[in-house]
N, C-alpha and C positions, 0 to 999 in steps of 0.2 A: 774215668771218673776223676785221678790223681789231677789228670793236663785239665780237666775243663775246669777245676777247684783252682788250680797255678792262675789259670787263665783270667780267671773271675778277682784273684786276689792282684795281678798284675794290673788290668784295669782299672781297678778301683784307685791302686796308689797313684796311675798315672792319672787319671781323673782328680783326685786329691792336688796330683802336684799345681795341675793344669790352672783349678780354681785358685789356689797358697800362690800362683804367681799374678793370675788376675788379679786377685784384692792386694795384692803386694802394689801393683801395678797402680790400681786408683787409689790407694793408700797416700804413696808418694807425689799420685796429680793433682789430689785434694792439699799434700801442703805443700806445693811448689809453687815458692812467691810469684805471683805474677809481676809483669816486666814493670820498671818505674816507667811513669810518663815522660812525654817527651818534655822537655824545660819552654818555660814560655819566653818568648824572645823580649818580652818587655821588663822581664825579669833585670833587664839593663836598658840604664840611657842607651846605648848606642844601639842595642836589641830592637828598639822601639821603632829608631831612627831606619833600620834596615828592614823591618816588618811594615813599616810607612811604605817604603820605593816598593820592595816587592808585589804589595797590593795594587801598586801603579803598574806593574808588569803583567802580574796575574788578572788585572780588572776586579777585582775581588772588595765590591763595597762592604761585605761583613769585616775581614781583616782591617779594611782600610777605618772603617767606622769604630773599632775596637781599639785603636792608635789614639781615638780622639778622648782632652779629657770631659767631661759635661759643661763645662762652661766653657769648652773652647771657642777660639774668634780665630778668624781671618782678616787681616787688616791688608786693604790693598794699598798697591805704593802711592808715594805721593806724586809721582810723573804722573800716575794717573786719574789722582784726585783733582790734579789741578787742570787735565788738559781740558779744553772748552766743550769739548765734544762730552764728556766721562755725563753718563747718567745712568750712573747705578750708584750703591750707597758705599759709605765710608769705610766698612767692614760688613764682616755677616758670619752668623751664631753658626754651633755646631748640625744641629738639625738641618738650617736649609745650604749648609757645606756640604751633608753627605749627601741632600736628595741631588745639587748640581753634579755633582761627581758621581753617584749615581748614572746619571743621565749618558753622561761622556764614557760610563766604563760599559755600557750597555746599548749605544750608538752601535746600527748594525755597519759604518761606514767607517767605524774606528779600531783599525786593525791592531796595531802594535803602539803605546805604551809605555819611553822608558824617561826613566828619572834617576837623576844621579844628586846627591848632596854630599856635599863635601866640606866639612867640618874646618874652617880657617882659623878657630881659636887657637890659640896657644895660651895655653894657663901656666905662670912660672910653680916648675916642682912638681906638674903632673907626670905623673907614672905611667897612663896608657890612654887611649881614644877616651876610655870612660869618664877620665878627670876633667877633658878641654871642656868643660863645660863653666859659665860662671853663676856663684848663687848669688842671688836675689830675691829678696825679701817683700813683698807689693801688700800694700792694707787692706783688708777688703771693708772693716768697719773701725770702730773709734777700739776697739778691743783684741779683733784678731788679724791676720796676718798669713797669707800663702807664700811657702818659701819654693822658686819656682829654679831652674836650671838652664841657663841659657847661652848661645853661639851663632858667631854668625857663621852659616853655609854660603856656598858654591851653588849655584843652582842649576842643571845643564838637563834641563826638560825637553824630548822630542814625542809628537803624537803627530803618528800617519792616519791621513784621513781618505780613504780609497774613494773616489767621485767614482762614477757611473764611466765617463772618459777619458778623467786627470784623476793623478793624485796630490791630494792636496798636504805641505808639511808644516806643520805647527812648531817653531823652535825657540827655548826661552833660555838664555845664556844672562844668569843674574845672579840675585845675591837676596838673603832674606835672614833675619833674625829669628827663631824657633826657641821656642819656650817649653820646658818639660815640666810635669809635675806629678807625685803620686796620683794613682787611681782612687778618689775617695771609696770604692768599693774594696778595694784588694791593695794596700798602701804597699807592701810589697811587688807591687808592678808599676810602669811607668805611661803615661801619657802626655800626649803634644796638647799644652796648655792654650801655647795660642804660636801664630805665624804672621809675622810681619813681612810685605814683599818690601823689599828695597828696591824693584825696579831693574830693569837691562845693565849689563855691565858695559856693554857697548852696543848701543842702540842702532836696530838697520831695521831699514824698510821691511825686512823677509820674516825679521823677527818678533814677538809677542813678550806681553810679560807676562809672568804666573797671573796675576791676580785676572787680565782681561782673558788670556786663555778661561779659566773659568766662566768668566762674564757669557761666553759663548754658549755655554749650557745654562745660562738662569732661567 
């Protein structure tokens, strides 16, 4: 009777303890902060700048569309406005920028992707990538004013296009002016306000410029 009473009161405490360490347990998962987010990459000019290309790697039109700011333009170059042949328009808004680009990152014949930019400014007194940027002030009415951030790139675009028998290779080796400016949503994030092509840095038969590469998806 002594052992079955020991027996019954040993239970009980280790049953006690068992529970005191459970609720101990979700005690501590209920206040354990959860993990910070990851930082958004537009949190920086040059964030912005690398979450651009990557979308170009990845094919990924949400990221790439999320780069853009709502008013953005695509201005093609002037090699191309002027050649006799060009019939397409002067520039074009952000909407039919992401549905062309759309089109190209979603071509079941367009395998790989890559885009490199390369920042040529030099700002006297800048500290690091972030600064090579120059401001710029532009009107938009008799009253207010967009203060915008701007540089010229490097432009060394390649898009594999796999044919049925050949492959076919798209290469733009140029140069273009890129315009940054807050997210009017989220002014602490960055957006590509607008993209000027400058055209081939040295122009060959084999090669393309940004602005008509695109042309190819309109």
């Amino acid at each position: 009777m002594f052992h079955s009473m020991s027996r019954q009161r040993v239970s009980a405490a280790v049953l006690s303890l068992v529970l005191s360490l459970i609720l101990t347990g979700c005690s501590e998962d209920a206040t354990k902060p959860e993990p910070a987010p990851e930082p958004d990459p537009r949190e920086t000019r040059v964030g912005v700048i690398d979450m651009f290309t990557d979308a170009h790697e990845a094919q990924n039109i949400t990221d790439y569309e999320a780069c853009l700011h709502p008013d953005y333009e695509f201005w093609f170059s002037e090699d191309d406005r002027s050649d006799p042949s060009w019939d397409w328009t002067d520039w074009i808004a952000e909407s039919l920028d992401v549905e062309i680009t759309d089109r190209m990152f979603d071509a079941e014949e367009i395998t790989n992707i890559q885009l490199d930019l390369g920042n040529l400014t030099n700002v006297e007194g800048a500290e690091s990538d972030e600064d090579n940027f120059l401001e710029l002030d532009i009107p938009l009415d008799k009253e207010d004013t967009l203060t915008v951030y701007w540089a010229d790139f490097l432009v060394d675009m390649h898009v594999i296009e796999n044919m049925t028998e050949y492959q076919l290779d798209h290469w733009v080796d140029g140069r273009a002016y890129i315009y940054l400016a807050p997210d009017p949503d989220d002014e602490c994030l960055w957006t590509i306000w607008r993209i000027e092509d400058r055209g081939n840095e040295h122009r060959k038969t084999e090669k393309t410029t940004w602005g008509s590469l695109k042309c190819l998806y309109r």
